[in-house]
Steps between C-alpha positions, in 0.01 A plus 500: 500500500272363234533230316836415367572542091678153347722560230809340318806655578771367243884574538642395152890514433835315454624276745687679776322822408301539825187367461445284806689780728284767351183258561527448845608833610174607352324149668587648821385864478169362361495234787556794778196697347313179596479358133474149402722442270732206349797437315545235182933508480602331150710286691311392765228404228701356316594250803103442583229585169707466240764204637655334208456757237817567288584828371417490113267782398193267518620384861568907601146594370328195711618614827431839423150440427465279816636843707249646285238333607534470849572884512159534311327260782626671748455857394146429450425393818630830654896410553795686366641242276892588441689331236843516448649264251741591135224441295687604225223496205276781422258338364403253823540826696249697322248144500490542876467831492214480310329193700558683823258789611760738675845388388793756573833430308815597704816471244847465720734648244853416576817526245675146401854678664321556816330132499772349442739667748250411771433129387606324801435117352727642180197420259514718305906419417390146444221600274760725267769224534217298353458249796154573548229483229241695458574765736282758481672887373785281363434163313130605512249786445402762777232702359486821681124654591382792292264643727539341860361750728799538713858448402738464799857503410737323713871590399405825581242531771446319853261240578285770746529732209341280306262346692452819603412599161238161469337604779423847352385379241224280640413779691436734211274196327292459812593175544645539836414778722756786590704424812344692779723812583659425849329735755648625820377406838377818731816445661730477228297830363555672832915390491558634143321803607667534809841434311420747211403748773812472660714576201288822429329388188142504703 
């Protein structure tokens, strides 16, 4: 295989919508083709880069921009850079976008009934009951892409399907190269013939 393309993957959506599930399905089917790739979870940079940022918009847009960046480091130095965080503002979106060579925007679109009836840590109920401030798709903004190029949605599909649906995606960019078909051994050949033989269809 040649040399390996880096790009930004970015998995954009409202908490509990999927993102990091999504991510790392689509981690590990990249990792089995024998791609380097890594994984920037809004939480778990939240705990390391960006430890004692708040969540006011100037806050949100910091940490975003440090995912941003490291993505963009990574990316062009040959990794697959994944980021999966809210980042619930357009407009910081569309600045990495633009600083990044090959950014790909993955929107996990999932309806506020479904997040909420699958928010284990009851969030979302605190955030509408006004407990939690600046929450964001409640108290504060989620700004939905307008042209990410693949929108997953997960109140309606599995996590396969869509990372299923990811992975196609790259494919058709050229960004990763199409899973090799599986081919049969001479044996297995010979035992499918042998089998098809025996029920008359050979």
């Amino acid at each position: 295989m040649g040399d390996q393309v880096g790009f930004t993957l970015w998995f954009t959506g409202m908490s509990g919508a999927g993102k990091t599930t999504v991510a790392r399905l689509v981690e590990k089917e990249l990792r089995s083709r024998g791609l380097k790739v890594e994984v920037l979870d809004g939480d778990i940079v939240r705990t390391n880069l960006s430890k004692g940022l708040g969540f006011s918009k100037e806050d949100r847009d910091t940490n975003i921009r440090r995912i941003g960046f490291v993505c963009d480091l990574l990316s062009r130095n040959g990794v697959i850079a994944i980021g999966a965080a809210i980042s619930p503002y357009r407009a910081i979106r569309d600045e990495i976008r633009a600083k990044t060579g090959k950014f790909v925007e993955v929107y996990c679109q999932c309806e506020l009934d479904a997040l909420i009836a699958r928010d284990v840590k009851g969030l979302y109920k605190k955030a509408l009951a006004g407990e939690i401030k600046n929450f964001t798709g409640i108290s504060d903004p989620y700004e939905a892409p307008l042209d990410a190029e693949v929108t997953v949605y997960s109140d309606r599909e599995t996590p396969d399907v869509s990372a299923a649906r990811v992975m196609a995606k790259l494919e058709e960019l050229g960004y990763v190269p199409a899973a090799d078909d599986e081919e049969y051994s001479d044996e297995e050949q010979e035992m499918v013939e042998g089998r098809l033989r025996a029920l008359g269809y050979m």
